[in-house]
Every structure is written in C-alpha cells, then in structure tokens.
BAGU-808435 format. One record per residue: residue in one letter; x, z, y of N, C-alpha, C in turn. Coordinates in pm, whole numbers, padded with zeros to 5 digits, always signed. Atoms other than C-alpha are relative to their C-alpha. Example, Ala and Ser with C-alpha at 12.3 -4.5 7.8 and 13.67 -1.06 7.14 Angstrom:
BAGU-808435
A+00089+00000-00119+01230+00780-00450+00090+00000+00120S-00082-00006-00119+01367+00714-00106-00077+00073+00109
END
This chain:
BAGU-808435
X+00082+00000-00121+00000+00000+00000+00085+00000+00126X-00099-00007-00112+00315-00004+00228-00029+00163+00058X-00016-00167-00029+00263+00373+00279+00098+00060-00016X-00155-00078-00001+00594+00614+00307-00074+00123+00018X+00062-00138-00025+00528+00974+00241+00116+00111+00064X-00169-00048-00066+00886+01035+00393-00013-00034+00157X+00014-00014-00165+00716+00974+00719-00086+00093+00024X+00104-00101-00057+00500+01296+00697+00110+00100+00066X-00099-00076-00073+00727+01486+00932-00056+00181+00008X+00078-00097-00055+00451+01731+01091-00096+00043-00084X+00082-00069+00105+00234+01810+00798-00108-00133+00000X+00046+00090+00058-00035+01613+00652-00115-00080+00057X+00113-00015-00133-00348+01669+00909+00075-00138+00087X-00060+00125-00109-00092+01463+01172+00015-00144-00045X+00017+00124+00029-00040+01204+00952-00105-00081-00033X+00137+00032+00021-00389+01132+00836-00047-00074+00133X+00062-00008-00076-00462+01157+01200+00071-00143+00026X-00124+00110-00062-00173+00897+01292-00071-00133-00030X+00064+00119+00055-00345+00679+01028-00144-00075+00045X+00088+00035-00079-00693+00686+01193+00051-00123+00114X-00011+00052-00129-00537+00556+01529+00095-00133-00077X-00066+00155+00031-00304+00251+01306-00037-00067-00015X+00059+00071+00109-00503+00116+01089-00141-00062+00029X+00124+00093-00058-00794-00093+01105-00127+00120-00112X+00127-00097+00089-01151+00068+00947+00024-00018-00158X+00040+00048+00132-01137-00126+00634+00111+00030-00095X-00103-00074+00044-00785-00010+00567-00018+00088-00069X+00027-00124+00003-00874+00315+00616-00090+00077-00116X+00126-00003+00160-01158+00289+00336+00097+00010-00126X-00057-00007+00171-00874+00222+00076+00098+00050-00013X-00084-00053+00018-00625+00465+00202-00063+00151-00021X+00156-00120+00105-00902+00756+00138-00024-00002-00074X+00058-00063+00129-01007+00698-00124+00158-00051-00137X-00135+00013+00071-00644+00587-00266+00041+00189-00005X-00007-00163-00035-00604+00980-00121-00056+00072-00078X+00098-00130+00123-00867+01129-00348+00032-00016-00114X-00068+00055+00123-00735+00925-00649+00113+00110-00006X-00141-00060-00004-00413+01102-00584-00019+00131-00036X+00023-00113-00031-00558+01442-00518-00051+00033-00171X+00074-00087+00099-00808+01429-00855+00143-00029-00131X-00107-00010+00141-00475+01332-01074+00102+00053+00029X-00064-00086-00022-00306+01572-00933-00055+00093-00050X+00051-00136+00040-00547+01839-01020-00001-00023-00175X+00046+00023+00117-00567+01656-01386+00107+00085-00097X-00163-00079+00067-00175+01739-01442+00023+00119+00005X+00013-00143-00004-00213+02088-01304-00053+00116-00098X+00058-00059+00086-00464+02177-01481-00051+00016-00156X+00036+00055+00150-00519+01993-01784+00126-00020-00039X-00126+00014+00055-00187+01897-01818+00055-00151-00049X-00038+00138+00029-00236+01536-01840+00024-00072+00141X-00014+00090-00108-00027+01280-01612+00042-00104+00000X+00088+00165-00022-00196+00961-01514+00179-00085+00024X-00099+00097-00020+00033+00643-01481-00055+00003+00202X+00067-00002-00126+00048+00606-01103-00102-00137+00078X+00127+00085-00012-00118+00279-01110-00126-00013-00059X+00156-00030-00004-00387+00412-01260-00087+00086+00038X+00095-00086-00151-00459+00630-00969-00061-00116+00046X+00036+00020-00083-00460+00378-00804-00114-00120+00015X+00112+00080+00123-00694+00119-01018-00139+00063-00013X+00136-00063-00005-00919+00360-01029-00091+00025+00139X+00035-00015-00145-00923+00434-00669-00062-00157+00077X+00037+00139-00073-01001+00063-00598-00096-00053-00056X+00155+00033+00048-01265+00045-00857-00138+00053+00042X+00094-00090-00042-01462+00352-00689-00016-00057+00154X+00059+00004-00107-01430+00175-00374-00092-00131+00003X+00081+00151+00015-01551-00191-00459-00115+00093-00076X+00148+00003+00039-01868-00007-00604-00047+00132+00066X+00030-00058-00161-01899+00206-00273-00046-00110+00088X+00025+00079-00060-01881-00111-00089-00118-00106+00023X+00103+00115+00070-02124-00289-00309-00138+00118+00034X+00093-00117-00041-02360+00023-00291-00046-00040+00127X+00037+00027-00129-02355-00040+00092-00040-00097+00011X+00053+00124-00026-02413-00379+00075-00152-00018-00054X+00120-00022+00072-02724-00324-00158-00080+00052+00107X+00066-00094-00085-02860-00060+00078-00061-00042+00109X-00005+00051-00112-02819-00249+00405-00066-00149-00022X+00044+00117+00032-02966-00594+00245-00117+00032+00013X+00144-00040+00026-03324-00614+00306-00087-00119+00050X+00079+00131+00013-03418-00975+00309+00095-00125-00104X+00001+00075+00094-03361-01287+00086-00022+00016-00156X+00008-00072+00175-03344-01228-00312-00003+00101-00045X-00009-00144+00046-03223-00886-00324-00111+00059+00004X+00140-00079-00005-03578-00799-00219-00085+00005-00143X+00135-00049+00137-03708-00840-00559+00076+00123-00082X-00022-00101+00026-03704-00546-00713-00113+00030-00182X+00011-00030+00137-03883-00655-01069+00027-00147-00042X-00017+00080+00090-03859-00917-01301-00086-00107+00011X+00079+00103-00015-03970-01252-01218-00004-00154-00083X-00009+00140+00101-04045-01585-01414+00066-00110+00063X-00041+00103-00064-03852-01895-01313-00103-00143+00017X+00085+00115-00074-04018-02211-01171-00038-00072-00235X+00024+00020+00102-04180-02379-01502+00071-00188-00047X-00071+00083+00000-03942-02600-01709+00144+00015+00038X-00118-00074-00040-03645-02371-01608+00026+00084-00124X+00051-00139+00132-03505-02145-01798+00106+00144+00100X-00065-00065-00129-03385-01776-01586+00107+00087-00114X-00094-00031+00065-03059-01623-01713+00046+00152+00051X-00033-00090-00089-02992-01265-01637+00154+00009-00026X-00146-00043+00057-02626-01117-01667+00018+00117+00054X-00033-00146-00079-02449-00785-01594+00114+00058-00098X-00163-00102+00064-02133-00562-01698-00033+00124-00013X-00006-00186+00046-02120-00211-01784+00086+00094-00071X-00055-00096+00109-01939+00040-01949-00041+00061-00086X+00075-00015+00161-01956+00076-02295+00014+00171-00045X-00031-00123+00053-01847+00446-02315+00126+00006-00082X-00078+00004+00106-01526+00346-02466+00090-00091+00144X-00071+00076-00173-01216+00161-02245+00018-00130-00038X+00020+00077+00031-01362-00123-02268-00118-00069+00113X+00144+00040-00098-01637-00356-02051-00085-00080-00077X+00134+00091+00103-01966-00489-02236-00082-00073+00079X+00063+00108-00090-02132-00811-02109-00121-00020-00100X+00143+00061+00052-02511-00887-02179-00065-00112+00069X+00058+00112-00022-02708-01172-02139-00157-00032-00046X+00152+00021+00075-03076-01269-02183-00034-00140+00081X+00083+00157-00069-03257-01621-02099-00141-00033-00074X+00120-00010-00027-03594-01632-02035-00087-00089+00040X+00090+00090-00030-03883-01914-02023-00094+00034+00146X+00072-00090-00102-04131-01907-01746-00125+00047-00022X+00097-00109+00090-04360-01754-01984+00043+00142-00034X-00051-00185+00014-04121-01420-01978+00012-00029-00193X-00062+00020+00181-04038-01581-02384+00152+00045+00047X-00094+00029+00017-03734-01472-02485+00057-00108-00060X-00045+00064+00123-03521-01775-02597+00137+00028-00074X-00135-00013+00067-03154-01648-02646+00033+00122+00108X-00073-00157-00007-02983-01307-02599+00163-00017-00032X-00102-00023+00048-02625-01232-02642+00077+00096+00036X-00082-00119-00083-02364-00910-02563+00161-00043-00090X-00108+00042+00042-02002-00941-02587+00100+00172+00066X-00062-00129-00040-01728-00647-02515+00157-00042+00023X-00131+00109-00077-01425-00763-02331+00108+00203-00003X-00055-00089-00039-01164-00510-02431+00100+00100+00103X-00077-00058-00077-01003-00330-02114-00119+00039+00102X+00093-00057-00098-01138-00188-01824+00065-00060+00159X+00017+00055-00088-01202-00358-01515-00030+00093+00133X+00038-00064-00109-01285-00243-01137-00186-00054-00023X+00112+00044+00009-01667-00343-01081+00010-00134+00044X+00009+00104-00061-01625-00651-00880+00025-00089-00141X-00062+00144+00145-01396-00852-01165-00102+00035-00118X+00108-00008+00147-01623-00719-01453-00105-00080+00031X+00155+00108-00040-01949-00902-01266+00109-00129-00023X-00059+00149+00018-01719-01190-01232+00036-00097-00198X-00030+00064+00130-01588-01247-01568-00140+00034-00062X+00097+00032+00076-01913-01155-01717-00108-00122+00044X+00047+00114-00056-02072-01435-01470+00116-00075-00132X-00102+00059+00033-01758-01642-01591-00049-00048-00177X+00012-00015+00119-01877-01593-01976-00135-00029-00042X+00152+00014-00046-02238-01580-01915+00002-00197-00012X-00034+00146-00041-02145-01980-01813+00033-00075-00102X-00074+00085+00153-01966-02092-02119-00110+00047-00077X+00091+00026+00178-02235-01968-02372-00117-00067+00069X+00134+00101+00049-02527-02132-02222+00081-00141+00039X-00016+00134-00043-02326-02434-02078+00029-00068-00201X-00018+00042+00119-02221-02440-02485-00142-00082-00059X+00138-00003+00088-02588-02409-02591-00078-00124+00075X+00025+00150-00076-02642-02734-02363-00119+00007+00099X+00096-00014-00064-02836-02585-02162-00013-00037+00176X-00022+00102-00074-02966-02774-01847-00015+00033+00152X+00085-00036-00120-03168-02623-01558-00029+00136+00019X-00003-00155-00018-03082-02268-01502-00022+00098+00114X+00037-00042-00092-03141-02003-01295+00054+00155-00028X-00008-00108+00063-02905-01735-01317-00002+00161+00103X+00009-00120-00070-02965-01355-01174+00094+00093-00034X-00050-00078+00027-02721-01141-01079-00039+00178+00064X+00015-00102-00108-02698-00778-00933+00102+00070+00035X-00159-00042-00091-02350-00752-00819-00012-00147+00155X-00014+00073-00149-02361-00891-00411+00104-00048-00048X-00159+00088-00091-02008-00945-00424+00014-00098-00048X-00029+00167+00086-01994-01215-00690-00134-00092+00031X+00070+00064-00012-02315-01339-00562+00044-00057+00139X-00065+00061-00079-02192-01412-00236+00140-00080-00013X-00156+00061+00014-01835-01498-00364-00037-00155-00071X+00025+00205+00094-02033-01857-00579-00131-00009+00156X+00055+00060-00100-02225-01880-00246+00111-00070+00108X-00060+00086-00159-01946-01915+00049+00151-00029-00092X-00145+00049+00041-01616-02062+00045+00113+00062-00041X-00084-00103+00029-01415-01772+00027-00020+00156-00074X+00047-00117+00022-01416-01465-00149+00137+00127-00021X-00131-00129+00018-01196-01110-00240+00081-00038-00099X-00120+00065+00029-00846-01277-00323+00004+00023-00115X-00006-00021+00189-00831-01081-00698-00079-00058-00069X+00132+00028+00090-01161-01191-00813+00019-00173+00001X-00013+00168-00074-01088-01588-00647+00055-00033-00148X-00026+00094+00165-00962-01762-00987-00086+00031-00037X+00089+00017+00091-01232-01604-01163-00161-00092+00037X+00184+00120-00081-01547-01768-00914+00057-00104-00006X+00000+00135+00022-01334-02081-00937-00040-00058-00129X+00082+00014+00188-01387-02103-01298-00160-00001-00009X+00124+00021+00016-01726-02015-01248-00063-00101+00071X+00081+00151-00066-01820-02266-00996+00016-00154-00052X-00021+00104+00148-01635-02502-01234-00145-00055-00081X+00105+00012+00101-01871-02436-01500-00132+00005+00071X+00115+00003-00075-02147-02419-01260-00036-00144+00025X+00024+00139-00018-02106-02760-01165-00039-00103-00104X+00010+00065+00146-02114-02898-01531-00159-00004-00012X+00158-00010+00016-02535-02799-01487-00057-00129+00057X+00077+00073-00132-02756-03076-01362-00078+00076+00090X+00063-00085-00097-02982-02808-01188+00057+00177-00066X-00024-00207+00040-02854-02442-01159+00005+00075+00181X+00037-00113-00110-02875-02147-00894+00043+00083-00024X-00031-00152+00017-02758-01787-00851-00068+00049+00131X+00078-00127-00043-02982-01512-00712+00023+00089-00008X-00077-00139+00037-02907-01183-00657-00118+00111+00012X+00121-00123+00015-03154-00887-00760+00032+00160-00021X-00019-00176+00017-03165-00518-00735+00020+00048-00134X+00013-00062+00125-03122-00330-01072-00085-00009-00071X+00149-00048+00049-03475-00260-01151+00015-00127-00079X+00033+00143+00046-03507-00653-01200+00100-00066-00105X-00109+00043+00073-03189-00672-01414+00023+00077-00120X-00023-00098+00134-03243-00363-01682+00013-00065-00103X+00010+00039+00175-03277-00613-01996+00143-00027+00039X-00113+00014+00004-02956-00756-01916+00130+00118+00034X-00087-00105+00020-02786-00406-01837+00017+00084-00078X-00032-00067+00144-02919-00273-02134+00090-00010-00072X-00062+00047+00118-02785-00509-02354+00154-00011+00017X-00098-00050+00048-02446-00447-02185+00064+00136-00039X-00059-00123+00049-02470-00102-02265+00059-00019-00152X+00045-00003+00179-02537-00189-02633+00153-00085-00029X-00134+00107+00037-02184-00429-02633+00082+00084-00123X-00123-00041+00040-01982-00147-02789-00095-00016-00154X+00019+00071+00133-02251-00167-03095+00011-00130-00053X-00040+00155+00038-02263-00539-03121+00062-00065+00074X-00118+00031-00129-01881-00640-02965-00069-00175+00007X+00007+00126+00003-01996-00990-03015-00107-00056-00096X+00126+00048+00114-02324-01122-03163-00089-00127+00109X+00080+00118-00095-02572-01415-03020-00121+00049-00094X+00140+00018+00087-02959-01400-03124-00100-00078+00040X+00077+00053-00008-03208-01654-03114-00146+00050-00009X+00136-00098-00011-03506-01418-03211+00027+00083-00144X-00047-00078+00063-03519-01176-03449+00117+00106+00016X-00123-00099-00017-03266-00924-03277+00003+00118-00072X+00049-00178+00003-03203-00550-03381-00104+00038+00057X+00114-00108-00083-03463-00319-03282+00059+00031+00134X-00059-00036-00172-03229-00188-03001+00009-00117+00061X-00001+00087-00137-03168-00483-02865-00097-00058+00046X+00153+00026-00084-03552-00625-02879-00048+00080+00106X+00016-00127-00089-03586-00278-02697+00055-00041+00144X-00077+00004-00116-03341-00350-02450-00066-00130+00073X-00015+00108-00083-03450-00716-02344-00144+00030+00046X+00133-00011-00083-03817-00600-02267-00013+00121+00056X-00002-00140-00072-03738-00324-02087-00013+00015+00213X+00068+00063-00102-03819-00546-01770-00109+00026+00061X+00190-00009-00009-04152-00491-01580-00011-00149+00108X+00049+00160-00053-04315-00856-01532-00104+00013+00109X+00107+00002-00067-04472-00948-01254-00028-00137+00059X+00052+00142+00001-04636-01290-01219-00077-00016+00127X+00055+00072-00153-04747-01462-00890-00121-00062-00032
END
C-alpha cells in the first residue's frame, strides 16, 4: 500500500490523523479497513496463537471492503433493475438465467445457476465449487464468467441473465471497470457476444435466492448439471423464489 510504519514518529493518533489530511476518501476506505485487518490478526496471534500470512490480512481486508462498497451501492440504488425485489419471468421465448457466488463453508467458492422459461419452468440448473477463496467482486465475476460457458455450451440463444452483484453488473455495462476483476469481464463480454440476443440485469437478493441457494449447496454437489429431476435439496433451492407475474 506504499505505507511506512517507520514514519510513525509521534504515536499513532498523529499519524492516522496525517493520513486523513493526505489521502484522498477512497484511499482512506482501504487504509481502515487494511487497519482493522491488522488489528483482528493481531489479536488472533495473541490470543489464539495463530499467525496469519500477512497477505492474508490483507486479502481479507479488501474482500470486507468490496462487499462494504457493494452494500452501499445496493442501498443508495433506487431506480432501474435493482428495484425488483422478486422473481420475474422473462419476455416469452427467452429464457432468464440467474447466477451468484457464495461461500460454501469450506475455503472454497460455490457457483449456482438456474434458467428459467417465461412460464417460471425450470429448464436447467447447475452448481459448481471453484476451489479457493475469492474477495466478493472476482467470485461474481468468475461465476458470471462460468455461468457463460455452460449455457453458451448448451447452445443456448436468447438469454437474459440476472445478477446481484452491482459491481460486475456495471463492470459488462461500461467500458471500464476495477483493474483486478478487468480480464475476467473481458472474457465475459467475449462470451457474451457469442449470444444472438442476451442482457444482464441486476436484482436485489430476494429476486436471486434460487440461484444463491444452489451456491450454497456447491460444497454438496462440487460439480453436477440437472435437466429435471434434481435432489430434493436442490428442487428446494431453485423454487425458493416468490413469482410474481405482470
């Protein structure tokens, strides 16, 4: 972070303070909470006796802030797509694709998927479990990213896919996006382009539970596809939606 702790001369208060008056706001967001990172694996070694690698203070500290940031952005949104807030059918002759990341409870990230007629049919499901652990931003991305290759496989034509991560929904909207994540939206706009008709929408949670279920469920099935006939849990999981028809 270009930080020197061999410039705290006057104690820690002054330097903090120093940093207020240098640094720009947005800085300041990821030298705080880089700060608390520091502070809670400091207390981990103290007390527990375990000590962290120092880049995975600081990994962690940058994953808690990209889903601070995203939080705010959610909060403060209160017109276009994000306004839906349940589960809607796609135009008829479409088919709507949800996606989403999650943590599996294990150090690992689980990607789900569901695609949906505009009869609210399920026609295809799938969860996958991408072993390592991600910040939030890159996990939406690569599970977009993956999401792309199995239906572009399944030849599918006229999509409509919903996410509920802003940042990757804006990052396949404008030209630019947050420099780490940038290879992975090129890939996806790649495979985006390969559609004759496709879209990305971005929806609140509520409207995205089947597909966050099913990446809870990744760490049981790391890798499965279903046409119909799923597990019980996962039939569970993909109608766990509340429909609401125009």
């Amino acid at each position: 972070m270009g930080l020197r702790s061999d410039t705290i001369e006057e104690g820690f208060a002054d330097w903090i303070k120093s940093c207020y008056l240098s640094y720009k706001p947005d800085e300041m967001k990821t030298i705080t909470q880089a700060l608390w990172a520091i502070w809670k694996a400091r207390n981990e070694n103290l007390f527990n006796g375990r000590l962290q690698d120092p880049t995975a203070a600081i990994h962690k500290a940058l994953a808690l802030l990209m889903e601070w940031l995203e939080a705010q952005e959610k909060t403060h949104q209160s017109s276009g797509t994000s306004s839906n807030v349940v589960w809607k059918p796609p135009p008829e002759n479409s088919l709507k694709v949800n996606i989403d990341a999650g943590w599996t409870g294990t150090e690992a990230i689980g990607f789900g998927l569901v695609v949906r007629d505009h009869n609210a049919r399920m026609m295809f499901a799938a969860t996958y479990m991408e072993p390592a652990r991600f910040d939030p931003a890159m996990a939406e991305a690569l599970a977009l990213r993956w999401s792309l290759s199995v239906i572009e496989e399944l030849g599918m034509d006229d999509v409509v896919i919903e996410t509920d991560s802003m940042i990757v929904y804006k990052a396949m909207r404008e030209a630019h996006c947050k420099p780490y994540i940038e290879p992975i939206i090129l890939d996806c706009k790649f495979l985006a382009s390969m559609f004759p008709k496709f879209s990305i929408s971005h929806v609140k949670r509520k409207a995205n539970n089947s597909a966050h279920s099913l990446a809870a469920l990744a760490n049981e099935f790391p890798s499965n596809v279903w046409w119909d006939n799923p597990p019980r849990s996962v039939a569970e999981a993909i109608f766990v939606d509340v429909f609401s028809f125009d």
